[in-house]
N, C-alpha and C positions, 0 to 999 in steps of 0.2 A: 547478762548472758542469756536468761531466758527470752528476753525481750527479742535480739538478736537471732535466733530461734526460731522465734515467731514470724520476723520479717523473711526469713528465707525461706519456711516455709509457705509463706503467704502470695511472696511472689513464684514458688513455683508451681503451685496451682491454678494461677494468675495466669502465668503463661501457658499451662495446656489446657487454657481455654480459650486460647489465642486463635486469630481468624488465619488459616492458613491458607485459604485461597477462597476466591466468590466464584464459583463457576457459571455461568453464563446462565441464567432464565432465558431462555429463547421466546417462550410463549409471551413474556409482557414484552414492552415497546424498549427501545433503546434510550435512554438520554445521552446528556453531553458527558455525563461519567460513568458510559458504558450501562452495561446491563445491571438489572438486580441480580442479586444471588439464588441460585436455585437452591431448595431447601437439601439440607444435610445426609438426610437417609432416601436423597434422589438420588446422588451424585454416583458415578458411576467411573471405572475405568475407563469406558472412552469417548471419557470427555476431555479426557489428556488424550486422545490419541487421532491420529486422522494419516487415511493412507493416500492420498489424494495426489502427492507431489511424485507418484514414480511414471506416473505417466506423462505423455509429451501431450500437449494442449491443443485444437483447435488453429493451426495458420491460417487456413484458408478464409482470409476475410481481407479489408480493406487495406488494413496497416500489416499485414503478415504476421502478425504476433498475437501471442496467447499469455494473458497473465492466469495464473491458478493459484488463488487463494488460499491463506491458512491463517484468516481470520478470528477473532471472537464468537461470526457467525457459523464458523467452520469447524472452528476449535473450542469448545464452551471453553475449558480450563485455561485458555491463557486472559481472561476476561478477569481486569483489575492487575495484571502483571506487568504490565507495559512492555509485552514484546508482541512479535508474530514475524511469518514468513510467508514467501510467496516464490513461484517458479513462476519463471519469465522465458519463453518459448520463443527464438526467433526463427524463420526461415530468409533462404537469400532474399535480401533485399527489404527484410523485413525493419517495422521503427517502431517504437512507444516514441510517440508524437510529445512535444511540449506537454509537460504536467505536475500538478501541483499534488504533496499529500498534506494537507492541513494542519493532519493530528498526528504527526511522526517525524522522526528521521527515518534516513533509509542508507544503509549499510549494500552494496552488490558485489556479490564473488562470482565470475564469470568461471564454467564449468567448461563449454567447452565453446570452443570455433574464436570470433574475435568482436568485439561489441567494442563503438567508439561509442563514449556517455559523458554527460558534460551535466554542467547546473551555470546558469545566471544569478550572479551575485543582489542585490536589493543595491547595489549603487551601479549596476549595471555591466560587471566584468564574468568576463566569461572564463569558464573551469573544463578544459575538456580532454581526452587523452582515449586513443585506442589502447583499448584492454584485451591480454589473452587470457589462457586456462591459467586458475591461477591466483590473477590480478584482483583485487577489491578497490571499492570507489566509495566516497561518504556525499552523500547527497542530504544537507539539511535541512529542517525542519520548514516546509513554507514554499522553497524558493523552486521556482522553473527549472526544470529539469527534462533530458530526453535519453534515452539510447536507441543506436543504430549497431543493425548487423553489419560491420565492416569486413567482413568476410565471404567465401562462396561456397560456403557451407554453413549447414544449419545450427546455431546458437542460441546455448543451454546459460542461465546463469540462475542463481537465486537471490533474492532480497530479501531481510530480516528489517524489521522497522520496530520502534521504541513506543511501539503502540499497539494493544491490541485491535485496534480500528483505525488505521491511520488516515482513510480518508482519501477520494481521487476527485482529482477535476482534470479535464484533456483540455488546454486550451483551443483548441480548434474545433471539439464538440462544443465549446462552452459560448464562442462565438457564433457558430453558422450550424449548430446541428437543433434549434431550436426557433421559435420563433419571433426573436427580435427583430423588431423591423429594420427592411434592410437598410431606411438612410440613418437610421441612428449608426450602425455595423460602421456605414460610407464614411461619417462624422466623425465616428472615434479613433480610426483603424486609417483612413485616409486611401482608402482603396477605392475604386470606382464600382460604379454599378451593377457590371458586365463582372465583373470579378467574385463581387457580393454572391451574386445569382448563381454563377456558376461552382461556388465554397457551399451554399447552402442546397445546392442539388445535389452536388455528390455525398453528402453529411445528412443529407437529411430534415434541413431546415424547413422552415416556411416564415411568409411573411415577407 
């Protein structure tokens, strides 16, 4: 009996000494397992909090959209939770271009106007469907992905991802916004030259 006792009192000490969250050291480097933890009598209310998503983002650029993060970097406290969010700002006509996130899924609930969004499968089939106010979509971990404003008015939605870092690559930045040279680009992609040149002028490329 005493024995008995002892073990439950032992694990509940145990447990509130238990790591309840890492919140994000910003000052050291990131690895591949997120941030270190910032020390315990740092930690601060708002490091869980971030007001950053009531505003509209930035269109006016190439692709007419505005992502606004609520990352690990954004957010210390969701650093080791494996979630995070982000607002997705479209204007008419606006796209988030083919893209990959690495280190997540991604969940999208579309708030307001009308976003068609699709993902390409790893054996190659396509997933895709206009979404209104409302509607959510799951876009898995890795695979090519895009949305488009399919409407004529401006579109609101959010994504939530199972990471707090989930990682972006735009495949069109990732071909012509850099400087691979362009017959390698011609080689792989099967496009001609006059096409190369003109992907890496508007993006930004060289090479």
């Amino acid at each position: 009996m005493l024995l008995s006792i002892f073990f439950i009192f032992s694990f509940l000490f145990s447990s509130s000494n238990a790591l309840d969250f890492c919140v994000a050291d910003l000052s050291a480097p990131q690895g591949p397992a997120g941030y270190s933890c910032k020390k315990p009598e740092a930690v601060t209310t708002d490091d869980f909090v971030f007001s950053g998503l009531g505003a509209a983002g930035n269109t006016s650029n190439l692709i007419k959209a505005a992502v606004t993060p609520a990352f690990s970097a954004q957010v210390p406290g969701v650093n080791g939770l494996g979630i995070s969010i982000a607002r997705l700002d479209l204007a008419v006509g606006g796209v988030v271009p083919m893209h990959t996130h690495p280190g997540g899924s991604e969940i999208l609930v579309v708030i307001q106007g009308s976003i068609c969004a699709g993902f390409i499968s790893s054996a190659n089939k396509v997933y895709f469907k206009s979404l209104k106010k409302g509607d959510i979509m799951v876009f898995p971990q890795g695979l090519l992905h895009f949305q488009i404003n399919a409407g004529k008015t401006q579109a609101l939605a959010f994504a939530s991802f199972s990471s707090p870092s989930p990682g972006l690559q735009i495949l069109d930045f990732a071909l012509f916004g850099n400087n691979l040279p362009s017959d390698i680009i011609e080689e792989t992609t099967f496009l001609d030259d006059a096409q190369v040149k003109k992907l890496k002028g508007v993006l930004g490329g060289t090479g």
